[in-house]
C-alpha positions as CSV (number, residue, x, y, z in Angstrom):
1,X,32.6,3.4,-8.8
2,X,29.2,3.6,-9.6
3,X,27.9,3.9,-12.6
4,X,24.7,6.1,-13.8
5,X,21.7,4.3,-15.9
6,X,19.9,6.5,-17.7
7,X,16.3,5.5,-18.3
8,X,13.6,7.1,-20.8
9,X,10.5,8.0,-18.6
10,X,7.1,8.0,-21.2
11,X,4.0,9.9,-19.6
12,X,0.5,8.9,-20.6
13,X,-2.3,10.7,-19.9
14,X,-5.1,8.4,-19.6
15,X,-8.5,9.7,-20.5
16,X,-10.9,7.3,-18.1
17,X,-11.9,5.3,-21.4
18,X,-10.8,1.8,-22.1
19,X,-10.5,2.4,-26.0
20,X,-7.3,4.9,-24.2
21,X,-6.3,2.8,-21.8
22,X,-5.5,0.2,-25.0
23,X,-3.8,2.5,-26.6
24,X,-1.4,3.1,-23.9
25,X,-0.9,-0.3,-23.4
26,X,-0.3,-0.3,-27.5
27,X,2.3,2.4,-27.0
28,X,4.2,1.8,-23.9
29,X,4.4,-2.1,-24.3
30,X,5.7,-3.5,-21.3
31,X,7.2,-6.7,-19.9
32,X,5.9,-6.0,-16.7
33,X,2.5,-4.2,-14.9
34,X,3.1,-2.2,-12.0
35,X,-0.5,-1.2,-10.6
36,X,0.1,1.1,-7.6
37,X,-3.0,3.6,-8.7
38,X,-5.7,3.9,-5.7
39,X,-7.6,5.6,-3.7
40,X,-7.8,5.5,-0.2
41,X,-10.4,6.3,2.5
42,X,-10.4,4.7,5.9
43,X,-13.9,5.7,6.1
44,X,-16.2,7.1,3.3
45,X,-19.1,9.8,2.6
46,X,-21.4,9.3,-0.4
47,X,-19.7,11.8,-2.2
48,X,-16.7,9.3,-2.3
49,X,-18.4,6.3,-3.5
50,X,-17.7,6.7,-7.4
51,X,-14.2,8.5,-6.8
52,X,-13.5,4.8,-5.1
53,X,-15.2,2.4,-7.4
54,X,-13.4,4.5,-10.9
55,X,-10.1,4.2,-9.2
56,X,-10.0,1.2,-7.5
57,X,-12.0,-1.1,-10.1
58,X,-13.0,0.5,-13.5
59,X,-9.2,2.1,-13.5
60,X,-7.8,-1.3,-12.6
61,X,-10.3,-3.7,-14.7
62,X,-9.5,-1.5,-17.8
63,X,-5.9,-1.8,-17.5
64,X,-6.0,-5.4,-17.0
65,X,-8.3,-6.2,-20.6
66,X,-5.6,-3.6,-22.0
67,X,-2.5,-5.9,-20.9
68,X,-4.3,-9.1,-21.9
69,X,-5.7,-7.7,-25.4
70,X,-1.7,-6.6,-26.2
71,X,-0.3,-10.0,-24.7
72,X,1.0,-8.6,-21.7
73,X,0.3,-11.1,-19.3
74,X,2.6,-10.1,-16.0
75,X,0.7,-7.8,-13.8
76,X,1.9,-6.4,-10.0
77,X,-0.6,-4.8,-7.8
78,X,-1.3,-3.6,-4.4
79,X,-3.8,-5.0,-2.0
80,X,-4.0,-4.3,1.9
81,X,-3.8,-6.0,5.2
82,X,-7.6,-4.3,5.6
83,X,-9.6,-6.8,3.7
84,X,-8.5,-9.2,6.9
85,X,-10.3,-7.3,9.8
86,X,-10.4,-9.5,12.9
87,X,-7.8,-11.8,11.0
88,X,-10.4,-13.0,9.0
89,X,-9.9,-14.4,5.4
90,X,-12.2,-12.0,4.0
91,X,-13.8,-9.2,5.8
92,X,-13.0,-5.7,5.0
93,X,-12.5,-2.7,7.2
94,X,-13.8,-0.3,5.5
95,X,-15.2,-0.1,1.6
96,X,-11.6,0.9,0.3
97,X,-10.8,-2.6,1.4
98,X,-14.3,-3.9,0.1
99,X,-13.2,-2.4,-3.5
100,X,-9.7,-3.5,-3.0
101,X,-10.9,-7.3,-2.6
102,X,-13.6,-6.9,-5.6
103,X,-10.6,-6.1,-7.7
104,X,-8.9,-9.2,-6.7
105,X,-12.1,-11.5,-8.0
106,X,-12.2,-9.4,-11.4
107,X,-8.3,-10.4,-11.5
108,X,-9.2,-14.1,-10.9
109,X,-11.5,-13.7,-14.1
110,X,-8.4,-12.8,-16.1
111,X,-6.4,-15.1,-14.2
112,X,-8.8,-18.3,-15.1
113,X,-9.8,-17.3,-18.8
114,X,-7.2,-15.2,-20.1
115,X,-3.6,-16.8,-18.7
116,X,-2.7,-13.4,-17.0
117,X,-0.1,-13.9,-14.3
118,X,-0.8,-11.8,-11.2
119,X,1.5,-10.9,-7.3
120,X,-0.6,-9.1,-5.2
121,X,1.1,-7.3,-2.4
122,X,-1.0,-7.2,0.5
123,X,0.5,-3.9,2.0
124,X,0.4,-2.8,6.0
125,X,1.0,0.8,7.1
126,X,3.8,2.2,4.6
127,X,5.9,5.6,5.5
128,X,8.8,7.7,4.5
129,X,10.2,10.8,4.2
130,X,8.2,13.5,1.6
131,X,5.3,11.4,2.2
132,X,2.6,13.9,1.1
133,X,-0.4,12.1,2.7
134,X,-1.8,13.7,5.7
135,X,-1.1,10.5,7.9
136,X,0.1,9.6,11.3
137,X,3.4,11.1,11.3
138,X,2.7,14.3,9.4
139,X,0.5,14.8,12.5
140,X,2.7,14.3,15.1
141,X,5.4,16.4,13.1
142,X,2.8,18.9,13.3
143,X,2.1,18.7,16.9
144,X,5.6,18.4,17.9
145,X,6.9,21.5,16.3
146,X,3.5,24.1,17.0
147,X,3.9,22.2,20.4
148,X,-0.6,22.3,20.0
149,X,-2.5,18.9,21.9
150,X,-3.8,16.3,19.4
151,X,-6.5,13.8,20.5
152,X,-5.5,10.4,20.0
153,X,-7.7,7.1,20.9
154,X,-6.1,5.2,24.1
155,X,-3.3,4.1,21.6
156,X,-3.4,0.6,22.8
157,X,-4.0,-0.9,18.9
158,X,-0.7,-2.3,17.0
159,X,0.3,-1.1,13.7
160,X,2.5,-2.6,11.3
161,X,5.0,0.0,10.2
162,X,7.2,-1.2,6.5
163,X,9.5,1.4,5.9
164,X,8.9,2.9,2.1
165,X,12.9,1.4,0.9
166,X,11.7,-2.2,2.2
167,X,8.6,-1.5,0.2
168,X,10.0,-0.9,-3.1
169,X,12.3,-3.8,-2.8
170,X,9.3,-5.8,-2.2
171,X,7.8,-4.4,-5.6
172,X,11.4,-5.5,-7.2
173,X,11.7,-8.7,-5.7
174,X,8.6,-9.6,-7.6
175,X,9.1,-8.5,-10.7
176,X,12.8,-11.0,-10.5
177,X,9.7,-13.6,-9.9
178,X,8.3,-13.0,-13.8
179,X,11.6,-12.7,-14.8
180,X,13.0,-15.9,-13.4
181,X,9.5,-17.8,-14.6
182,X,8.3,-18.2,-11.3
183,X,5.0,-17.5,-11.0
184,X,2.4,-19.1,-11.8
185,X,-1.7,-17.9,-11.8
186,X,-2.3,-15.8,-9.0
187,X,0.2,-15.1,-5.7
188,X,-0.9,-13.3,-2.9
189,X,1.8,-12.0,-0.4
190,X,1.7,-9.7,2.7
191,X,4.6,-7.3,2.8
192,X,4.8,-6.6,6.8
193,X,7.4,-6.0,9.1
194,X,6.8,-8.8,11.7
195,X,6.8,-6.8,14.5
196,X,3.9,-5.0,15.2
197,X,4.1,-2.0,17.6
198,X,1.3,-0.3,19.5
199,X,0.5,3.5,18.5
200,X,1.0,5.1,22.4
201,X,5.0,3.2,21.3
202,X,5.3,4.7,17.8
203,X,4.8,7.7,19.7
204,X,7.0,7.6,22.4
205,X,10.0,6.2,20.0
206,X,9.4,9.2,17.9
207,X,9.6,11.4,21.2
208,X,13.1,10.1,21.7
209,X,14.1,11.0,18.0
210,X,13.4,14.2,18.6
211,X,14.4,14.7,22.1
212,X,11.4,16.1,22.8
213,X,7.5,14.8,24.3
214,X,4.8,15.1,21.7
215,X,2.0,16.5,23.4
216,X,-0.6,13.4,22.7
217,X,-3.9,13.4,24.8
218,X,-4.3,9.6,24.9
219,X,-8.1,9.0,25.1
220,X,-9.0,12.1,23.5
221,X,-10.6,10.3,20.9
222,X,-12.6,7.3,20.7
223,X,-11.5,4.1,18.2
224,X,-12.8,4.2,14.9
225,X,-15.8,2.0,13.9
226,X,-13.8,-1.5,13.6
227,X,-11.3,-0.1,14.6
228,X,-7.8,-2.8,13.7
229,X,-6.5,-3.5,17.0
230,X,-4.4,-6.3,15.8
231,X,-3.0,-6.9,12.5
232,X,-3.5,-9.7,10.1
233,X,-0.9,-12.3,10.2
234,X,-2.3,-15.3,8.3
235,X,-0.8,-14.4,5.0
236,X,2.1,-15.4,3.1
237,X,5.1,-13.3,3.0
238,X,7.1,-12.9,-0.2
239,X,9.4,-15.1,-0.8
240,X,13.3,-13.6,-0.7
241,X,11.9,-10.9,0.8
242,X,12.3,-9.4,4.1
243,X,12.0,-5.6,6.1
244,X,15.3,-4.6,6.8
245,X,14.6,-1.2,8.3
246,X,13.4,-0.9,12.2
247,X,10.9,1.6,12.9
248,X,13.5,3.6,15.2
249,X,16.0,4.1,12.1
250,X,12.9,4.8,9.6
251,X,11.8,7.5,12.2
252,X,15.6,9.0,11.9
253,X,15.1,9.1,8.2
254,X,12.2,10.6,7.5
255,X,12.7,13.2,10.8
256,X,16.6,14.0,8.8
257,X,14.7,15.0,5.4
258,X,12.1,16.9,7.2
């Protein structure tokens, strides 16, 4: 039989200073940081530039004196697979992936001075179902039931798809790390599947879901300025970890709840 934990949920409403960001940190006192805040473009206008840098370093570097001025010293965050275009140990896609590496050298800071203890998840392409962001699949889903054309590129690049369950496992697998005492400075892991699949075959497996062709007009479209036509796969993956969920059955899933 299983049986229901009930856990108290606190909200705080952070108000972009880090004078409040300390006194959340002061109130909610955690073991353990989970730092999943960010904003993503895969390519920016200059409108966007200080939307980027206040959520993906000023948010992030606040939060981080915060845990280290209340002696909370165990800190989870998100990076991506983007900061590795061409495979490359550093070169970033786009400037989300530039800010996304800029927070990892404030980190180090804190790491080297302040004895903060940091797992960076280096994240691929996540989906699910309810996924409200207006990415790949909400556009097929689109297409396939107004049975409209979309314009794709020639759909030859691979994607790494992790399936959202296999992605939140990976966030709880990391936090048994702290726990058990096992890290130590500053880990870097890649949450990926393993088995990269190109975009014209995420399309025709989700075809075969449905029963139905999605009207794609391969070519439509050129490739994106660097454009990721292969995936990373020089990092390390998380240890006891693994993706469990094939891109066929995560399809089923999130075309069930739809």
């Amino acid at each position: 039989m299983l049986k229901t934990v009930r856990t108290k949920v606190s909200i705080h409403v952070h108000d972009e200073t880090t004078e409040g960001m300390l006194k959340i940190l002061e109130a909610a006192k955690p073991d353990i940081v989970f730092h999943l805040a960010s904003f993503f473009l895969a390519k920016h206008k200059p409108k966007d530039i200080n939307p980027l840098l206040e959520s993906n370093l000023i948010f992030g570097t606040q939060l981080v004196e915060a845990m280290v001025e209340h002696k909370v010293f165990s800190l989870i965050t998100t990076g991506t697979s983007w900061q590795h275009y061409e495979n490359k140990e550093y070169s970033p896609v786009c400037l989300y992936a530039a800010t996304k590496q800029a927070f990892e050298d404030i980190v180090q800071y804190y790491v080297e001075a302040c004895s903060l203890k940091v797992i960076t998840l280096k994240l691929f392409d996540t989906y699910g179902p309810d996924d409200p962001r207006a990415k790949l699949f909400a556009l097929i889903k689109k297409v396939a039931e107004n049975g409209e054309q979309l314009n794709m590129s020639d759909g030859e690049q691979l994607i790494d798809l992790v399936y959202i369950d296999d992605v939140i496992e990976a966030f709880l697998v990391s936090s048994e790390r702290f726990i058990q005492q096992k890290v130590s400075g500053y880990e870097r892991y890649v949450i990926t599947s393993g088995k990269p699949i190109s975009l014209r075959e995420v399309v025709a497996l989700y075809s075969k879901v449905i029963c139905k062709e999605v009207n794609i007009i391969w070519g439509g479209r050129p490739y994106r300025d660097r454009e990721v036509m292969i995936p990373w796969d020089k990092g390390v993956l998380l240890p006891n970890w693994l993706a469990l969920v094939p891109v066929e059955e995560g399809l089923r899933r999130i075309i069930n709840r739809s």
